[in-house]
N, C-alpha and C positions, 0 to 999 in steps of 0.2 A: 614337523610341518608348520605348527604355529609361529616360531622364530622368521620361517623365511615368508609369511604370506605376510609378514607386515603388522602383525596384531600384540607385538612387543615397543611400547613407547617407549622412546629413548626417557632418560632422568631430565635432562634439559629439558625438555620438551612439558613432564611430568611440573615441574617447576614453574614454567611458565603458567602453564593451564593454572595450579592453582594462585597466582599472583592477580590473573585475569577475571580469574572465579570469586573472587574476595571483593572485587574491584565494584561496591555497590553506588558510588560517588557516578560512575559513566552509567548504570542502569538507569538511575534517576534524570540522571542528563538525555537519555536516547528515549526515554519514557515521557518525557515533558513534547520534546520534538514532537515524536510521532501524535501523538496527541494535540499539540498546536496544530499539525499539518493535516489533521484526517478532520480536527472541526473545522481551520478554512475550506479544505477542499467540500466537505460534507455543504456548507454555506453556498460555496459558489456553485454547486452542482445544483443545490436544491433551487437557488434562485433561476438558476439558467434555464432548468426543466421544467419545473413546477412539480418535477415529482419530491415526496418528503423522502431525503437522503437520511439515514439512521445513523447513528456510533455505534460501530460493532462493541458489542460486551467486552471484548475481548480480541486482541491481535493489532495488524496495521494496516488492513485491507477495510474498502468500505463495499459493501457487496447488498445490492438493491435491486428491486423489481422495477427495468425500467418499461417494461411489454414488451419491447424490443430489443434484444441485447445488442442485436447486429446493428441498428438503426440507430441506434443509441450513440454506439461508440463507432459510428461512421461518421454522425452528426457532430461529434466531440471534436473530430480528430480535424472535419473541415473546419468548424465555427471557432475551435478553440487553440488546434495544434498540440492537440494530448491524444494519447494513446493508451486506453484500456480497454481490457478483454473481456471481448461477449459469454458470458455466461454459459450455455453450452460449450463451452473448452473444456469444462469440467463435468460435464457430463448432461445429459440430455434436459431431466430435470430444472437445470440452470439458466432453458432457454431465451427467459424472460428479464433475465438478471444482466448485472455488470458487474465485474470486479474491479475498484479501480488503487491500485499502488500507491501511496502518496511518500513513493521513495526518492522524488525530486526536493532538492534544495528549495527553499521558501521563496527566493525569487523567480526562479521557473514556475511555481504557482500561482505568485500575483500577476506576473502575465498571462498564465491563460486567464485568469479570472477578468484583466485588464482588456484580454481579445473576447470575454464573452459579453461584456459589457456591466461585470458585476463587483462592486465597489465592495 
């Protein structure tokens, strides 16, 4: 049963993974990004709202208290042309929250930042 459900990696495959897994030159490279792109974003969000936007400890999502998750990311999405998700998506709890991606390339963010009016 195991063979045929898929849960046997080919050697090629076994191969790559570890070439991929070794590979700590692009971690540092994708680690700097995201971290460039979650402090602009965290900047222009925090100017644009006045609410204070945090650096998560940890990961590439920025997830904040805005009171309004819905209002929030309705306001974004007219004033700015971004798109992040109200906080209860994730469960009730999260009402007040937003989670925002900052999985756009650097210059899709200086323009919203450019349509929110924040330098």
């Amino acid at each position: 049963m195991r063979k045929h459900a898929g849960m046997m990696v080919p050697g090629p495959a076994q191969r790559a993974a570890v070439v991929a897994l070794n590979d700590d030159d692009s971690v540092a490279v994708q680690r700097e990004t995201y971290r460039r792109r979650l402090e602009r974003t965290a900047h222009v969000l925090s100017k644009w709202s006045g609410i204070d936007v945090a650096l998560p400890a940890g990961g590439f999502y920025l997830w904040f208290d805005a009171v309004d998750g819905w209002k929030f990311a309705e306001r974004l999405a007219r004033e700015g042309g971004a798109l992040v998700s109200p906080g209860d998506f994730y469960g009730a709890g999260g009402a007040n929250n937003v989670r925002v991606a900052v999985v756009q390339p650097d210059d899709k963010i200086e323009l919203v930042a450019k349509r929110l009016g924040v330098s």
